[in-house]
MIVO-858989 format. One record per residue: residue number from 1; residue in one letter; x, y, z of N, C-alpha, C, CB in turn. Coordinates in pm, 1 decimal, m for minus. Glycine has a CB too. Layout:
<nodes>
(node NUM,'a',(X,Y,Z),(X,Y,Z),(X,Y,Z),(X,Y,Z))
...
</nodes>
This chain:
<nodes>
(node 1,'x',(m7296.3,873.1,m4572.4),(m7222.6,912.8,m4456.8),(m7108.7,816.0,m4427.2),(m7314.4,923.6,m4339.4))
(node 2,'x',(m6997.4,869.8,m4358.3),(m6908.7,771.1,m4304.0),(m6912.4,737.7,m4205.4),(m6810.1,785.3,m4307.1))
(node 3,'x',(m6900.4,617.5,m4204.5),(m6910.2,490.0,m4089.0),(m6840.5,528.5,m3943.6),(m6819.6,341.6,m4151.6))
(node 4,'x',(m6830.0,555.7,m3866.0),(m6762.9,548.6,m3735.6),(m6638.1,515.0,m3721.6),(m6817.2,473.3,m3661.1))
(node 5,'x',(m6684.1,367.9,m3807.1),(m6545.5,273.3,m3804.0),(m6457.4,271.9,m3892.3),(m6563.0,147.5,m3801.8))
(node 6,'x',(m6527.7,319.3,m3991.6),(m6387.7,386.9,m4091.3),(m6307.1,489.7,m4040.3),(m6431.5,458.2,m4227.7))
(node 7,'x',(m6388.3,616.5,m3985.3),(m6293.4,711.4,m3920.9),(m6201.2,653.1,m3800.4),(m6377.8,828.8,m3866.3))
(node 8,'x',(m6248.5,583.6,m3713.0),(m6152.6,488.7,m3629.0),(m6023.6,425.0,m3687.9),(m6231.7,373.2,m3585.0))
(node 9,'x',(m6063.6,346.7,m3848.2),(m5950.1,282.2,m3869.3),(m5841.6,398.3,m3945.9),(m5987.4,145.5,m3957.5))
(node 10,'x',(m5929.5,513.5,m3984.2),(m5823.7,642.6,m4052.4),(m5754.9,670.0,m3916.7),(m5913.7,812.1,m4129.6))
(node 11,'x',(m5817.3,704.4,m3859.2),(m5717.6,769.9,m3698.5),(m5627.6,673.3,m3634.2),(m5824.6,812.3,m3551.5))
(node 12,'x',(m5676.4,583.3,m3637.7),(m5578.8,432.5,m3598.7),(m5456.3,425.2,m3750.7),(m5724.8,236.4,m3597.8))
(node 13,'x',(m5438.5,445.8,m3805.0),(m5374.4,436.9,m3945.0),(m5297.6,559.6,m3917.5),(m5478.1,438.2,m4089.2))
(node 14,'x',(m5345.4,654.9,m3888.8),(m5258.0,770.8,m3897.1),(m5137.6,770.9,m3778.6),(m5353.4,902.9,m3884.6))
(node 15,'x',(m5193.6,691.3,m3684.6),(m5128.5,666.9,m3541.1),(m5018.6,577.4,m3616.8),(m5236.6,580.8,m3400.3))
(node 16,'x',(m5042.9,472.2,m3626.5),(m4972.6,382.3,m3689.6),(m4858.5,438.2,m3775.0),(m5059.7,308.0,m3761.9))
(node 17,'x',(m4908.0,455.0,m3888.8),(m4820.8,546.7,m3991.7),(m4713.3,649.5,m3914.3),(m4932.5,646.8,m4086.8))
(node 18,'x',(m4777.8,756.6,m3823.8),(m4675.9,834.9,m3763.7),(m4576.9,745.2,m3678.7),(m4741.8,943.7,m3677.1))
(node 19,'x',(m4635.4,677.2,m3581.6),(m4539.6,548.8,m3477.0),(m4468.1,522.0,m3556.6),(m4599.7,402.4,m3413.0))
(node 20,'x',(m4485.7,453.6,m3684.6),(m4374.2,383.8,m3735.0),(m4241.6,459.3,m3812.9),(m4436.4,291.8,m3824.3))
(node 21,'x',(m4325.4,596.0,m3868.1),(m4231.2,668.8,m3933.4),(m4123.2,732.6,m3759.6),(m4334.0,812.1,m4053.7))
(node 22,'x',(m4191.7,732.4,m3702.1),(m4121.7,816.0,m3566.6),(m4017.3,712.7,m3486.6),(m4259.0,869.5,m3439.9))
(node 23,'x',(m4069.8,579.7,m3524.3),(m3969.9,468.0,m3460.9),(m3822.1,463.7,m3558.3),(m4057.9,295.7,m3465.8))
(node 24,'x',(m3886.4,475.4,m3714.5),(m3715.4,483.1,m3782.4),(m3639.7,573.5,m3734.8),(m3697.1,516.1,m3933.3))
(node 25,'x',(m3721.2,690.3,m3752.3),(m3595.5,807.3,m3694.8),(m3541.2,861.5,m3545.3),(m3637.3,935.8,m3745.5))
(node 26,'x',(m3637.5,779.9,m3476.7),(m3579.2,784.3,m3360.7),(m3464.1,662.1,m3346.4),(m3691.2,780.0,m3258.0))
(node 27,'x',(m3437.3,541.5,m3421.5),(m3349.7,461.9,m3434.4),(m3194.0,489.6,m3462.5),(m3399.2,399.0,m3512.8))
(node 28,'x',(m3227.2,602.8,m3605.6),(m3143.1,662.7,m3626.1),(m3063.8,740.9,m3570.8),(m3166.7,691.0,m3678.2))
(node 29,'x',(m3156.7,858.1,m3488.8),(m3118.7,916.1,m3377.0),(m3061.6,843.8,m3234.9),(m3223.1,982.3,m3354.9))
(node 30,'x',(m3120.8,736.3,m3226.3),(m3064.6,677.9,m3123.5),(m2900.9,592.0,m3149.1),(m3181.4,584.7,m3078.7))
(node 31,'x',(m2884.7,570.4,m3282.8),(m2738.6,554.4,m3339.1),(m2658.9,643.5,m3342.6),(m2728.2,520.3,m3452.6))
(node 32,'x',(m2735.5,763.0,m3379.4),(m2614.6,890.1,m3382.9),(m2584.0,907.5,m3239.6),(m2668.8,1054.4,m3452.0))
(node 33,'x',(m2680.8,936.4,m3184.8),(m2610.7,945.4,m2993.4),(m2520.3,812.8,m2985.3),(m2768.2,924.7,m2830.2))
(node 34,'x',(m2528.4,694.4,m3030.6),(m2471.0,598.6,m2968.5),(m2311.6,613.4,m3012.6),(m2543.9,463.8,m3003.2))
(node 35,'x',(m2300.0,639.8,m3183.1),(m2207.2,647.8,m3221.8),(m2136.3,789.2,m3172.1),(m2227.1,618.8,m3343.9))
(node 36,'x',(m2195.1,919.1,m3107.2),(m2121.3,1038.5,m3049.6),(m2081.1,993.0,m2967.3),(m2173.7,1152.8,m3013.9))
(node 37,'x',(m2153.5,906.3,m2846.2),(m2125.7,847.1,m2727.8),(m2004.7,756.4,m2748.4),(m2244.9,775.6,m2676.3))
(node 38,'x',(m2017.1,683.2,m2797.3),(m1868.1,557.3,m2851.5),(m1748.1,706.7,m2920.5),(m1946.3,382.9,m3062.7))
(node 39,'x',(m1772.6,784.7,m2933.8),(m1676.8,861.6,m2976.4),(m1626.7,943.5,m2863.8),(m1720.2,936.4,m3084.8))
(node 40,'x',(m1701.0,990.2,m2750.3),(m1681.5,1045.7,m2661.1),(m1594.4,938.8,m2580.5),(m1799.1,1099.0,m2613.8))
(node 41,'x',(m1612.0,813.6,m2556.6),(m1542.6,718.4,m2485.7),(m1447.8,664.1,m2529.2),(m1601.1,636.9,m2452.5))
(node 42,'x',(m1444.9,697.4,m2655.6),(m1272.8,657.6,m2756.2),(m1197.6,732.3,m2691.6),(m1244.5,703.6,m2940.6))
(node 43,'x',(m1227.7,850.0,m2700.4),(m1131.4,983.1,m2691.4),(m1092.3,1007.3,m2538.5),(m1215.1,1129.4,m2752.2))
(node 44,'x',(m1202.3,988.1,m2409.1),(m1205.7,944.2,m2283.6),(m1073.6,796.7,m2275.8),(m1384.8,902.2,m2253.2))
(node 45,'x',(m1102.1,717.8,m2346.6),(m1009.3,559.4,m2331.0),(m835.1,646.0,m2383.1),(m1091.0,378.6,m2501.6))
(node 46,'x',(m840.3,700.1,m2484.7),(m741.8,762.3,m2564.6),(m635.6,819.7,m2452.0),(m810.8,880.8,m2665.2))
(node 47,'x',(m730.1,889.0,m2404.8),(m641.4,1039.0,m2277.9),(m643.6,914.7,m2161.0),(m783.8,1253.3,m2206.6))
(node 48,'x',(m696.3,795.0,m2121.4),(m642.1,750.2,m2033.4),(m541.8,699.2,m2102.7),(m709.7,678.9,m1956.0))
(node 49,'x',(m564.0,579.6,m2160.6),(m419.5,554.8,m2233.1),(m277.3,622.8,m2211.2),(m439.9,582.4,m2363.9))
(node 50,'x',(m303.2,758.8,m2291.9),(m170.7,851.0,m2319.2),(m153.2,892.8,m2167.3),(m193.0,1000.8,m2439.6))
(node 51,'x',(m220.7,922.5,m2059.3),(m173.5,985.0,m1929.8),(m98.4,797.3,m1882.0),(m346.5,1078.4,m1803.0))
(node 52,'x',(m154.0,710.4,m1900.9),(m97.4,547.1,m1785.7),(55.4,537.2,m1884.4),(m248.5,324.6,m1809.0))
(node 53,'x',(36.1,587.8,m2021.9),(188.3,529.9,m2110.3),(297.2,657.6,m2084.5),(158.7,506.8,m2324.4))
(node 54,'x',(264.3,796.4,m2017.2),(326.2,882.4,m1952.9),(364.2,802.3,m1815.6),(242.0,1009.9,m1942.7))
(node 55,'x',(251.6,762.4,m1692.1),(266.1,722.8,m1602.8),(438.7,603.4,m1618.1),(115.3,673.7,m1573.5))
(node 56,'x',(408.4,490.5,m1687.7),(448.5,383.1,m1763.2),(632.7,436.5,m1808.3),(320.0,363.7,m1909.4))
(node 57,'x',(599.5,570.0,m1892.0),(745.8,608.2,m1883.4),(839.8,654.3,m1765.9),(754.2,700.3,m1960.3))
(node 58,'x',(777.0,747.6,m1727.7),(832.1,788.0,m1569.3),(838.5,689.1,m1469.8),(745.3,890.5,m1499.8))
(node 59,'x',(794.0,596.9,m1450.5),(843.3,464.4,m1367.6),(963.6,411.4,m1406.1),(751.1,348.6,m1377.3))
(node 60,'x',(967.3,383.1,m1569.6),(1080.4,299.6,m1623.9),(1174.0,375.8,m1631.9),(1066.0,235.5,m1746.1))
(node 61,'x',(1210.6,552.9,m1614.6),(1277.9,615.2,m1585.8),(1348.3,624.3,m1426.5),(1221.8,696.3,m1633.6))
(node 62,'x',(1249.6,577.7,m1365.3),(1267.1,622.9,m1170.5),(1364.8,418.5,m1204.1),(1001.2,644.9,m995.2))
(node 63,'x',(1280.7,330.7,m1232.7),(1361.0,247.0,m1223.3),(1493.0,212.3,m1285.2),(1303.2,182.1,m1232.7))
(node 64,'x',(1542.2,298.1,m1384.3),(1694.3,309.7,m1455.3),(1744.7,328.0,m1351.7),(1738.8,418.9,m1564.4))
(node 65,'x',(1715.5,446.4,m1307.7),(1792.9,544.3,m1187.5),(1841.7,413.7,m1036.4),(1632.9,704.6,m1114.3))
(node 66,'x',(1713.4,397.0,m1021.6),(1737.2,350.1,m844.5),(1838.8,217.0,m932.8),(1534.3,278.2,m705.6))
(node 67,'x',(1833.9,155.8,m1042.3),(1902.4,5.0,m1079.2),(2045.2,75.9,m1066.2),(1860.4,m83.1,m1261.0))
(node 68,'x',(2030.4,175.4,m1128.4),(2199.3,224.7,m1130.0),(2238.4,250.9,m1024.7),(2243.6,342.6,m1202.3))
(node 69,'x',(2132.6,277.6,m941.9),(2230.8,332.1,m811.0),(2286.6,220.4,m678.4),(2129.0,456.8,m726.7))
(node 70,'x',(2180.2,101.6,m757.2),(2151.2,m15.7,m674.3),(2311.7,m49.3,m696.2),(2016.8,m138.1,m730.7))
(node 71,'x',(2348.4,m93.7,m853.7),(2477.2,m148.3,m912.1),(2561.5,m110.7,m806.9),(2525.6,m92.0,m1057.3))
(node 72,'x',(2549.6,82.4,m806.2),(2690.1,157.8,m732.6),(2713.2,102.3,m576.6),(2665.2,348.6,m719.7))
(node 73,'x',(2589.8,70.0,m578.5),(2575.0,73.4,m420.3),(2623.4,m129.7,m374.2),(2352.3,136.6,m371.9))
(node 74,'x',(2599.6,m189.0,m497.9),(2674.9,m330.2,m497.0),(2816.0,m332.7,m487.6),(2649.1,m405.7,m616.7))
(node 75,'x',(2867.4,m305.4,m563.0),(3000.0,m235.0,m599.4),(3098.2,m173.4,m477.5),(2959.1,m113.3,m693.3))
(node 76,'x',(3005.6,m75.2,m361.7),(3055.9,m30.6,m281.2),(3058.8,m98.9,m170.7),(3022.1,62.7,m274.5))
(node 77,'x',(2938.6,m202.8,m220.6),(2940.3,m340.6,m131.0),(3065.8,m430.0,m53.6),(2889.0,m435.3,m221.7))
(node 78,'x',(3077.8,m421.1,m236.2),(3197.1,m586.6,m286.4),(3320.0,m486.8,m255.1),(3199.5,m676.8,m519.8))
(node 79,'x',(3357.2,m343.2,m271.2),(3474.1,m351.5,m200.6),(3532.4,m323.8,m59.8),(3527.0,m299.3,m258.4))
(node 80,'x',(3394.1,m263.9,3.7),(3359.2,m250.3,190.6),(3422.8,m415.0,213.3),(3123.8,m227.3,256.0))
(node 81,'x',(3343.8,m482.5,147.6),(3372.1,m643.6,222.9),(3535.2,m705.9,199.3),(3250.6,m776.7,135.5))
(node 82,'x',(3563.7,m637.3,81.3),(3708.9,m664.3,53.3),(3816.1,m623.6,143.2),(3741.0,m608.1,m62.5))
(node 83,'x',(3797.6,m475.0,192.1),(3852.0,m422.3,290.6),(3853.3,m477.6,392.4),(3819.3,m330.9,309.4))
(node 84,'x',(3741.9,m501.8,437.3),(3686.2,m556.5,604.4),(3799.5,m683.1,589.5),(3465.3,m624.6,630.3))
(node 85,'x',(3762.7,m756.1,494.6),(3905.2,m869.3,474.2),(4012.2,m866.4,513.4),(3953.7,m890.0,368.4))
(node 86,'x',(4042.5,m769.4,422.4),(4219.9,m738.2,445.6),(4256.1,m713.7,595.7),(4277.2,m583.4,358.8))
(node 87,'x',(4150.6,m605.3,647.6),(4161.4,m569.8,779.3),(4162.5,m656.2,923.7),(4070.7,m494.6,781.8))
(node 88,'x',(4056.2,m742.3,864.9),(4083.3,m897.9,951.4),(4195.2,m948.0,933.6),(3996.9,m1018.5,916.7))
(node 89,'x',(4228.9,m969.1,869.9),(4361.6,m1038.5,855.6),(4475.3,m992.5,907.0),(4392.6,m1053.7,738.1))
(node 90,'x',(4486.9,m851.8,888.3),(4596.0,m780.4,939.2),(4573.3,m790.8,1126.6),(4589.3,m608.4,863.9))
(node 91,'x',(4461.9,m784.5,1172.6),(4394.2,m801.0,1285.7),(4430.6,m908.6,1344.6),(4270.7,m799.4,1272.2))
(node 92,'x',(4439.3,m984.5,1241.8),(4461.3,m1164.7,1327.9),(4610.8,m1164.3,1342.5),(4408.5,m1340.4,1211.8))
(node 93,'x',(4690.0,m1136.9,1209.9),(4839.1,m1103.8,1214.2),(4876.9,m1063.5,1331.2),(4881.7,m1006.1,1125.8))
(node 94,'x',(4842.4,m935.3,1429.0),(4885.6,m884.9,1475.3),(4802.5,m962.2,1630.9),(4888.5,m752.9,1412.4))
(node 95,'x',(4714.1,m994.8,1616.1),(4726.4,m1082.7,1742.8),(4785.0,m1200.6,1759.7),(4623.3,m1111.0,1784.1))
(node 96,'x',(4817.9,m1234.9,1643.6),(4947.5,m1364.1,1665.7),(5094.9,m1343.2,1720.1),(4985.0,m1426.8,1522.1))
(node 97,'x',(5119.8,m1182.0,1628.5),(5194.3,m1119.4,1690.3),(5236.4,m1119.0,1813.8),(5168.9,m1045.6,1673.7))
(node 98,'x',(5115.2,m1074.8,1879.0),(5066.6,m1016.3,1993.9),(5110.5,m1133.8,2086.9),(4904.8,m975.3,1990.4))
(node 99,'x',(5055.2,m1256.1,2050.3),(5030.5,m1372.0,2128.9),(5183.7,m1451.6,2139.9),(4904.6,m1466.6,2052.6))
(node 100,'x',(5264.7,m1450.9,2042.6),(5398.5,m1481.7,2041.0),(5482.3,m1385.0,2118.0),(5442.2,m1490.5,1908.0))
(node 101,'x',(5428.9,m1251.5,2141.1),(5541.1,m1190.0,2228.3),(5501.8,m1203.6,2346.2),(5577.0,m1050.5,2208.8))
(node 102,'x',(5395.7,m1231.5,2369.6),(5332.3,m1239.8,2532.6),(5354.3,m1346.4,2602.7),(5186.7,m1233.6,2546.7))
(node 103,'x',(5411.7,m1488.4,2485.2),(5504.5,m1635.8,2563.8),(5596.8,m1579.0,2558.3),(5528.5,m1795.5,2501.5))
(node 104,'x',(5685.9,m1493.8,2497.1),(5822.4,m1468.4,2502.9),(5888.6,m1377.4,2611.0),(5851.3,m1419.6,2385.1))
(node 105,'x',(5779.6,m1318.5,2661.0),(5771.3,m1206.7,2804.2),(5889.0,m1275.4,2878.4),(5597.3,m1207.9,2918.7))
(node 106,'x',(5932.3,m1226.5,2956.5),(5995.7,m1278.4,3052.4),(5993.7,m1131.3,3131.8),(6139.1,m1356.9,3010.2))
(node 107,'x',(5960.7,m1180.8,3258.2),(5977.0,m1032.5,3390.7),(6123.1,m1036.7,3392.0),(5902.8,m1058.7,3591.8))
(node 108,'x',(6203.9,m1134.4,3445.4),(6358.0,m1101.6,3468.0),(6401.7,m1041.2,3401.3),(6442.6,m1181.3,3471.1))
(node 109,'x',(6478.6,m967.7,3443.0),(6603.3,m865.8,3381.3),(6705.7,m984.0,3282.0),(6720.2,m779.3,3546.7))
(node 110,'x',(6727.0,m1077.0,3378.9),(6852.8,m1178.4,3304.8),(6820.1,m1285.3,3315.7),(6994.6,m1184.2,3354.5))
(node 111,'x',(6723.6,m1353.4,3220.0),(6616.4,m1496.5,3244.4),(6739.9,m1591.4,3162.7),(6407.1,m1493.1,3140.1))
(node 112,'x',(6767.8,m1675.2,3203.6),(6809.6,m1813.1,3147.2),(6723.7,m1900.5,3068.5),(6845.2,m1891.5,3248.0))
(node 113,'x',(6548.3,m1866.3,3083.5),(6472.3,m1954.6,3044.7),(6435.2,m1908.0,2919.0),(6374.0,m1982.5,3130.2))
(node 114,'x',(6464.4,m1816.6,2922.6),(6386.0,m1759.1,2770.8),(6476.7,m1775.1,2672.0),(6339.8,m1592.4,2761.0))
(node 115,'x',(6380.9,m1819.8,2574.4),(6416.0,m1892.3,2443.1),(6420.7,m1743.2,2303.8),(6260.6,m2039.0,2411.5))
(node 116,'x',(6508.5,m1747.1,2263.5),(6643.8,m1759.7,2311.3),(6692.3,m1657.1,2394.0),(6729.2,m1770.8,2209.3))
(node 117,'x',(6787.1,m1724.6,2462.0),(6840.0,m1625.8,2593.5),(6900.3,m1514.7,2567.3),(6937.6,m1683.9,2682.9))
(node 118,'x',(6847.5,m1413.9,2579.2),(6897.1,m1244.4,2570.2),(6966.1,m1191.4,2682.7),(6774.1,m1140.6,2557.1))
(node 119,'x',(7062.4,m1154.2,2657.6),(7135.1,m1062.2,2745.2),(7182.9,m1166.2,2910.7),(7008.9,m908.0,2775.2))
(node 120,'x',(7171.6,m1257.5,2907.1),(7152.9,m1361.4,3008.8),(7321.3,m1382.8,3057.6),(7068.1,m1513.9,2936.0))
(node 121,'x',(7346.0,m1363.0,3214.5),(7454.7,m1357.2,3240.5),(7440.2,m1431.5,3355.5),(7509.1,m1238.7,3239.7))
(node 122,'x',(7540.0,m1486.9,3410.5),(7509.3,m1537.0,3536.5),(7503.3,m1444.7,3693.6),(7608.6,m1638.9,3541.3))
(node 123,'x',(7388.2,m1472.5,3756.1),(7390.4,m1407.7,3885.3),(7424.7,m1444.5,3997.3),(7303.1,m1375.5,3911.5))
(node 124,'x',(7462.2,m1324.1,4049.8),(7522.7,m1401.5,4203.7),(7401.6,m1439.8,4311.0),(7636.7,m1278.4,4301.2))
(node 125,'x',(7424.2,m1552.6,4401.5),(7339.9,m1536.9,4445.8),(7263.5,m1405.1,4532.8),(7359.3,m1622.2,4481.7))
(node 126,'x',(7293.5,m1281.2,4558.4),(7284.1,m1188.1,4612.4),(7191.6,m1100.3,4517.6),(7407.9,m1148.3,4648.9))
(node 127,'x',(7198.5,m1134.1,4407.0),(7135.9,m1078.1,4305.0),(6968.5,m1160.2,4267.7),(7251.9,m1087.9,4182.5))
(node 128,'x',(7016.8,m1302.6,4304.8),(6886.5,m1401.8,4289.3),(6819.8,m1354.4,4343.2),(6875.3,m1530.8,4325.9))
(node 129,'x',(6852.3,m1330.1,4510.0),(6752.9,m1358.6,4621.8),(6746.9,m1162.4,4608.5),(6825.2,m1469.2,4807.1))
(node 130,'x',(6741.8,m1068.0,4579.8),(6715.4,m973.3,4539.9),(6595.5,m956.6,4436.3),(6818.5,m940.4,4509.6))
(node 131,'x',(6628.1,m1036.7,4314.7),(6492.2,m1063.1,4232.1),(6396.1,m1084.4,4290.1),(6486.2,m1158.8,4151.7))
(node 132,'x',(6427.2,m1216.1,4372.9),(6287.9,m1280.0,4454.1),(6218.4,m1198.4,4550.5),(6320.8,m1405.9,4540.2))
(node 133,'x',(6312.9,m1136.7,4595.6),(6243.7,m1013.6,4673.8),(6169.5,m961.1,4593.7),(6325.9,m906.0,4729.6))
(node 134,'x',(6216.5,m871.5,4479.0),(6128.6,m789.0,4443.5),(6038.2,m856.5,4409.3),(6157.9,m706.8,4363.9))
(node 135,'x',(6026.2,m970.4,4310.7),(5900.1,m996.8,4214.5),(5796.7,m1090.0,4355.2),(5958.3,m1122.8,4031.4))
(node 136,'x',(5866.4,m1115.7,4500.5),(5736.7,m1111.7,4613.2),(5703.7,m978.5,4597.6),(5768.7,m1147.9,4785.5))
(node 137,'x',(5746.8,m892.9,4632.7),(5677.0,m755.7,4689.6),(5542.4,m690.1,4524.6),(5864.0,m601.5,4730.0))
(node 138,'x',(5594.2,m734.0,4466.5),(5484.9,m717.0,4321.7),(5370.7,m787.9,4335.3),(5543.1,m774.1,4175.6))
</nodes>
């Protein structure tokens, strides 16, 4: 007859034997998922990639644009400020202008004092004390 314990170590053996044959190929299997998986995440990394180097172009496109427009807009800068220049100047000109004819004023009709004397004749006194009148009553 057979022993107990022989059939124990056949059934224990067969366990064994299957475990181990079932551990290779589940190894294997567990590589092939790993390697589908690493392939699924290539191709996942891939399409991000290609959508951020799309993203990546259209920026460096938006930034051509606004640089060029920046330039135009320098440009329209440098000659606004050039103008504004000229315009000061002509501005100051003309209040110097301004400021030289406003010492040269004279109210009298026939001033002796004004440099140089225009139209300046001598008055009678009847004519003085007439001025003085008027320019009191002013």
């Amino acid at each position: 007859m057979i022993e107990w314990g022989t059939v124990v170590l056949a059934v224990v053996g067969t366990f064994s034997v299957s475990e181990i044959i079932h551990l290779f190929t589940i190894r294997e299997t567990k590589k092939g998922m790993k390697l589908d998986n690493k392939q699924k995440e290539d191709s996942r990394w891939e399409h991000l990639v290609d959508q951020l180097q799309d993203q990546v172009e259209k920026l460096q496109t938006q930034i051509t644009i606004l640089n060029e427009r920046l330039e135009k807009k320098d440009e329209r800068n440098i000659e606004l400020s050039d103008r504004n220049a000229e315009l000061r100047n002509k501005l100051d000109e003309t209040n110097t202008a301004l400021a030289k004819a406003s010492l040269l004023k004279c109210t009298r009709l026939s001033c002796d004092k004004r440099k140089p004397p225009l139209g300046y004749t001598e008055l009678s006194p009847e004519e003085i004390m007439a001025e003085r009148l008027a320019s009191e009553q002013e």
